[in-house]
C-alpha positions, 0 to 999 in steps of 0.5 A: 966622140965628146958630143953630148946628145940634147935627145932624140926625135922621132916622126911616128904616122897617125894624130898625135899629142906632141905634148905628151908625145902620145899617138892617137893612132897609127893604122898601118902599125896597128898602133892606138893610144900608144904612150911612145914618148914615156916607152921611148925615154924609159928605153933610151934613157935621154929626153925624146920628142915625138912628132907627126912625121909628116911635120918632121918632112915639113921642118925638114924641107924648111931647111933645105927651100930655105921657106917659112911659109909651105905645106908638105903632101906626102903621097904613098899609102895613104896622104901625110901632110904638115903645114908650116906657117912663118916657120911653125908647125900648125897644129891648131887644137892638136891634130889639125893639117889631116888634108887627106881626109879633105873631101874633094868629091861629094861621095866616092864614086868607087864606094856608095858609102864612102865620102871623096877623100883626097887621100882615097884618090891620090895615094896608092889607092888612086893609083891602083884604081886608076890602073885597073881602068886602064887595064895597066899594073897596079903597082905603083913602080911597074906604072911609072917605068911605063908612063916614063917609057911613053905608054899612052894608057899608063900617062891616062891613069896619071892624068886621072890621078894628077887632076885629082891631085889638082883639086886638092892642091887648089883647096890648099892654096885658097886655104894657106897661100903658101909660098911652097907646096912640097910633093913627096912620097913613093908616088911622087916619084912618077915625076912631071907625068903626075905634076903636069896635069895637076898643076892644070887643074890647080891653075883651073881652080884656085885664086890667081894671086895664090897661084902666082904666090906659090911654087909646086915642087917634088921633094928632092930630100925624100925621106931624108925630109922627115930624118933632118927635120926630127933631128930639128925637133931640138934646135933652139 
């Protein structure tokens, strides 16, 4: 009571113009060219920001390692990620940092028409892939009670999808050389059984100053990453 709102912000999925606060496209809301900023203001009546929600996790774990120099993978139906460079959000020409759609793998083994996205072997499609073949469930919570349990099967699947998740994070050292990469999302929370083998082939592949310069970790904030840093979208 007696506080004033500076206004409100908002992560949404999908490429985004931050300016305007229009989205590109949004797949798994079926959204495209949506104009949210302007819908958002009109409803609200208060001045509103829009950002990638993935940049949003990226200023919110900022705050909470106290790291101005991190990228940010979320891992979960597919693969967000933001980069922050000295405490900035990097956009380049406005839709720059999709490092899901980073071919790790010439073509798709699974699909003969497809390229090797990173994405298509880290998010939830990796994961049910790499069950199948397994013969494990492909749902992602069944999978990591197992793993956690020691089942032998369900830790292969995570060892496959943890080298994956490897190659990707070497690529990001080499590129950023950040201080910290966050892992985040629903499939991140399988833990130390994903992290270990990806840290083996990171280590494998990337420069070892880069290795030495940068720490791995999982998210501790969660999704309260994207809530804490829309709400940083108004701080002076």
């Amino acid at each position: 009571e007696g506080r004033r709102f500076r206004g409100v912000g908002v992560g949404s999925p999908g490429p985004a113009d931050v300016k305007r606060g229009f989205i590109y496209e949004a797949q798994n809301l079926r959204w495209k060219n949506v104009p949210l900023k302007k819908l958002l203001e009109r409803k609200l009546r208060m001045p509103v920001m829009v950002e990638h929600d993935a940049n949003c996790a990226a200023l919110g774990e900022s705050m909470f390692w106290k790291k101005k120099n991190l990228v940010v993978l979320t891992l979960g139906t597919g693969l967000g990620s933001g980069v922050l460079i000295d405490g900035r959000v990097y956009r380049g020409k406005g839709i720059a940092v999709e490092l899901g759609n980073m071919v790790i793998q010439a073509r798709d083994p699974h699909d003969a028409g497809m390229y090797g996205y990173f994405e298509d072997f880290v998010s939830a499609r990796g994961i049910r892939r790499a069950a199948k073949k397994y013969g494990m469930p492909a749902d992602p919570k069944a999978l990591q009670e197992l793993a956690r349990k020691g089942d032998k099967k369900a830790r292969r699947a995570y060892a496959e999808v943890g080298y994956y998740l490897g190659i990707g994070l070497a690529n990001v050292l080499n590129i950023f050389n950040p201080e910290l990469i966050v892992i985040s999302g629903n499939i991140s929370r399988a833990g130390n059984v994903l992290l270990r083998p990806a840290l083996r082939e990171m280590k494998r592949r990337a420069y070892r100053q880069a290795v030495k310069d940068a720490t791995v970790v999982i998210s501790k904030l969660r999704d309260d990453a994207n809530i804490l840093g829309a709400a940083m979208l108004f701080k002076k």
